[in-house]
N, C-alpha and C positions, 0 to 999 in steps of 0.2 A: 160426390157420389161416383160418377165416370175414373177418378185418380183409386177409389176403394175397388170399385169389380177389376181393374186393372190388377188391383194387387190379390185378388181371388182366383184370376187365372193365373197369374204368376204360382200360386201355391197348388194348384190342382197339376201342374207339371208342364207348362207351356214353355216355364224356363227353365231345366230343371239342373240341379247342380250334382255335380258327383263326390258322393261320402269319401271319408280321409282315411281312415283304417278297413273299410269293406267297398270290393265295389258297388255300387246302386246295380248292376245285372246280376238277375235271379232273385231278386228282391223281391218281397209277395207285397202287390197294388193297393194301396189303400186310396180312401179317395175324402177331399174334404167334402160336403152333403147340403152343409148351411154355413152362412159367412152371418155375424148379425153386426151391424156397428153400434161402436157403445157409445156413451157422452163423455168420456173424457179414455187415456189411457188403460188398459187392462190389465192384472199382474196378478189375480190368484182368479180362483172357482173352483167350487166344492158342488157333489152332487148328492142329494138325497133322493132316494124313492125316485117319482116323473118329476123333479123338481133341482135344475139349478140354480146355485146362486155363485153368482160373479162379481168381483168387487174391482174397483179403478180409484181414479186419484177423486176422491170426496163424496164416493158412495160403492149401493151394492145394488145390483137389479136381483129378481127372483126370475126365471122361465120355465116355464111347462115345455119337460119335455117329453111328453108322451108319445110325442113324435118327434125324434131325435131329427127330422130331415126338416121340420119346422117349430122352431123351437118359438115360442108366445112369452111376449115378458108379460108378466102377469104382479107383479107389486117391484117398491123401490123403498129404498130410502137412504138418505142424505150420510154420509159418516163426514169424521172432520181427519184429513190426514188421508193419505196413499192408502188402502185396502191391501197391505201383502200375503196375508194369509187369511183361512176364512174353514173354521172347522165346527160341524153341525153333534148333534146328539141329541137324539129324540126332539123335543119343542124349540131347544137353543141353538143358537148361531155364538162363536164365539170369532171375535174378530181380531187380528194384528192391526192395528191402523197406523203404521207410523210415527210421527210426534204428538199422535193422537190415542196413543197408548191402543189399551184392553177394552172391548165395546162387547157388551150383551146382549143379544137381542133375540125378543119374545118372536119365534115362527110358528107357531100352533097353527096360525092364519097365513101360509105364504102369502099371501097378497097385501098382504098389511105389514110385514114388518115394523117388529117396534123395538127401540132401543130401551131397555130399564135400567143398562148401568152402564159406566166408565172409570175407568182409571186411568189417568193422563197425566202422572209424573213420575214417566218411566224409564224418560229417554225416546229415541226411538225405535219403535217394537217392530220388527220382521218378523219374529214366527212363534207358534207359541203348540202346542201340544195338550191334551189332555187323559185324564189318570184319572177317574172317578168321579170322587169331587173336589179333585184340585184343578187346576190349569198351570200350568209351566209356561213362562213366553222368555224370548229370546231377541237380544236389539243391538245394534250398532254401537253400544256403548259397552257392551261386552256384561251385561250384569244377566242372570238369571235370575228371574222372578219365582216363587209359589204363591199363588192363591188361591184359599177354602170357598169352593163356589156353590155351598153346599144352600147356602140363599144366594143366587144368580143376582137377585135386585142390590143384596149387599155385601160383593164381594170385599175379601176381607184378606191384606195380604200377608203371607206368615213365614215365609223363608224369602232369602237373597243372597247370591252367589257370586261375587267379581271376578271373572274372567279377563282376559286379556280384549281391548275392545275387536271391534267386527266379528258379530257371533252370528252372522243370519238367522239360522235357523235349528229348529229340536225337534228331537222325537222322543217318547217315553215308551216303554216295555217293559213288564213286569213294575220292580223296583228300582229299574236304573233309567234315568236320563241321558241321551245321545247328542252332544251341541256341537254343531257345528262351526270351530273358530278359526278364521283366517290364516291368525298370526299361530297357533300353535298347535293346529289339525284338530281330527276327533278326540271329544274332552267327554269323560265316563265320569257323571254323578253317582252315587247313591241317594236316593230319593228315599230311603225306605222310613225314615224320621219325620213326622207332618214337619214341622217347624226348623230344619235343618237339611241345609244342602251340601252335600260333603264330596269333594274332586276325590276321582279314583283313579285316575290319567289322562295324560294327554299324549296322542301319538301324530306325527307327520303323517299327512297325506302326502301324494305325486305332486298335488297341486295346492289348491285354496277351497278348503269343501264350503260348498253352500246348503244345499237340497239332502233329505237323508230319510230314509226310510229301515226299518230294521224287520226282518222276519227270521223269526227264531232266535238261532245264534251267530246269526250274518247281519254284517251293517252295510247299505248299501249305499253310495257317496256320489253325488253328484257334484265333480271334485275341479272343475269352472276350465280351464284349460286342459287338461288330465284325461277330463270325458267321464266316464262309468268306472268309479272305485270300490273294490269290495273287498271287506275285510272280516275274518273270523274274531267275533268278540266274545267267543264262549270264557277268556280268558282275561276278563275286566283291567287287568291289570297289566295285560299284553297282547294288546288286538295283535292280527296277525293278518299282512296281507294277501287276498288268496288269486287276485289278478287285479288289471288293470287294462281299460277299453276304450281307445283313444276315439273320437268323436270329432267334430265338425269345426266346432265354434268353445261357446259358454257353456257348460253344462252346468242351469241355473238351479234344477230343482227334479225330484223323482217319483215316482208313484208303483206300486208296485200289485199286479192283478193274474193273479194264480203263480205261472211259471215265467214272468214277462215283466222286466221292469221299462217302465214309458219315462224316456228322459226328455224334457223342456230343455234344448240346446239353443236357447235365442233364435240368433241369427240362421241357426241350424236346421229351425223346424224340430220336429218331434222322430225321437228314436226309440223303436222299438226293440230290446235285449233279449235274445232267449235265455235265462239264467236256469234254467235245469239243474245245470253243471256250475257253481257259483266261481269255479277255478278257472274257464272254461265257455266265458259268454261269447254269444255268437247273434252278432245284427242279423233281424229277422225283416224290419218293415221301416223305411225314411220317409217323413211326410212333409215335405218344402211346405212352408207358410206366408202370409203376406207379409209379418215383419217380425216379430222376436218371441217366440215362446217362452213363457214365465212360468207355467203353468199346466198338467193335463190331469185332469180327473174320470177315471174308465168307468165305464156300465155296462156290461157285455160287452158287444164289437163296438162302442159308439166311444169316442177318446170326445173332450169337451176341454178347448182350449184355449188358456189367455192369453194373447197373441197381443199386446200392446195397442199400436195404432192399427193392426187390424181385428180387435176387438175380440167376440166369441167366433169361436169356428167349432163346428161338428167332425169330425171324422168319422167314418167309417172304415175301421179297418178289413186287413182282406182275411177268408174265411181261416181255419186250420188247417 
């Protein structure tokens, strides 16, 4: 315990380090509020309503957090496989588990969490997105999945796409899917066919994209040594770089909340982007952390983060 608050002041700024493309002076203060340790390592969190939910290597807790400054685990349960992703929708939890595939689970009850289905011959699943009643996941082994989730207790799977492997992670918009692959950058599906997944391109990133969020007709690239990559994909067939924002470390994963993208930099702690201007970003707020950010999910000013071996962390960011 003594080696953990050690790493809580570390992150509140006791040590604090200086950003690689902006200086840390004139920086607006944020401050971490709650540090919670988990039981095993931490790598996604998703937030609904007063309720997070965190996942690590062989489960997921729930928290109340009606009070972001004390967040109450209030239910748990067991998964099999690493938690890398973790995406909610009304009563469901859908989960990336690893070599543990696609996981279901019944949250009507935060507190109870129940798991009703699985798919576990998928390879190993990092990220997975959802479209209505389908779900999209995305794994290590480069394939893209669809599955009709339209009975959650029996999903049912109906398209498959082979990509080049190392795919982390996807995102869906409208009728096109966004995958993020290693070997041969951002990869544009046409999703628009239940049963068919159809490549519309693939373009180089700066770097290796992992993390990806899309608003509008902007894709936004959490692009691993590169930092914050943004590209114009009004043009499916010829994304179009429109900057590039070099960053600290890893830039593992992204989140994006009004005019603000929140990038998970590892080792980096959390970066806050002003994207206004998407040609044009500009570091607004750096939040040092105790060990590797994987993960940040916003709710107003409160950032909620999965920090590895230092488990959930709270942020509060500073005002406007």
């Amino acid at each position: 315990m003594f080696i953990f608050e050690l790493l809580v002041l570390f992150a509140v700024g006791i040590f604090s380090q200086p950003g690689s493309q902006a200086a840390t002076e004139g920086l607006k203060e944020s401050q971490i509020v709650s540090a919670v340790e988990m039981p095993a390592f931490t790598m996604s969190v998703e937030v609904q309503g007063t309720h997070a939910f965190v996942g690590y290597r062989g489960g997921m807790q729930v928290f109340d957090i009606s009070d972001p400054s004390d967040p109450k685990a209030i239910g748990a349960l067991e998964t099999t496989g690493t938690l890398h992703q973790i995406r909610t929708f009304d009563q469901l939890a859908y989960l990336a588990c690893g070599f543990g595939g696609l996981q279901i689970v019944d949250i009507s009850d935060p507190a109870s969490p129940e798991l009703i289905s699985s798919v576990d011959d998928l390879g190993e699943i990092k990220g997975l997105a959802l479209m209505g009643e389908r779900v999209y996941t995305a794994g290590t082994n480069g394939d893209v999945f669809g599955f009709d989730v339209s009975d959650p207790a029996s999903p049912e799977k109906i398209a498959q796409r082979n990509l080049d492997k190392w795919s982390p992670f996807i995102a869906v918009d409208g009728d096109k899917g966004y995958v993020c692959n290693r070997s041969t950058g951002l990869v544009i599906l046409d999703l628009e066919k239940k049963n068919f997944i159809r490549r519309i391109s693939a373009t180089k990133t700066e770097h290796e994209p992992f993390g990806i969020a899309i608003e509008g007709d902007i894709a936004y690239i959490a692009d691993k040594d590169a930092g914050l990559t943004i590209m114009d994909v009004r043009l499916p067939l010829r994304p179009k770089l429109l900057a590039n924002f070099k960053l600290d470390h890893f830039a593992y994963s992204i989140t994006l909340a009004g005019e603000r993208a929140y990038v998970a930099d590892l080792e980096g702690g959390v970066h806050v982007v002003d994207i206004a201007d998407p040609e044009k970003p500009e570091l607004i707020e750096r939040v040092d952390t105790p060990d590797r950010a994987y993960q940040v999910a916003v709710s107003g000013r409160y950032g909620y983060v999965a920090d590895g071996k230092g488990g959930l962390l709270v942020i509060e960011f500073a005002p406007e």
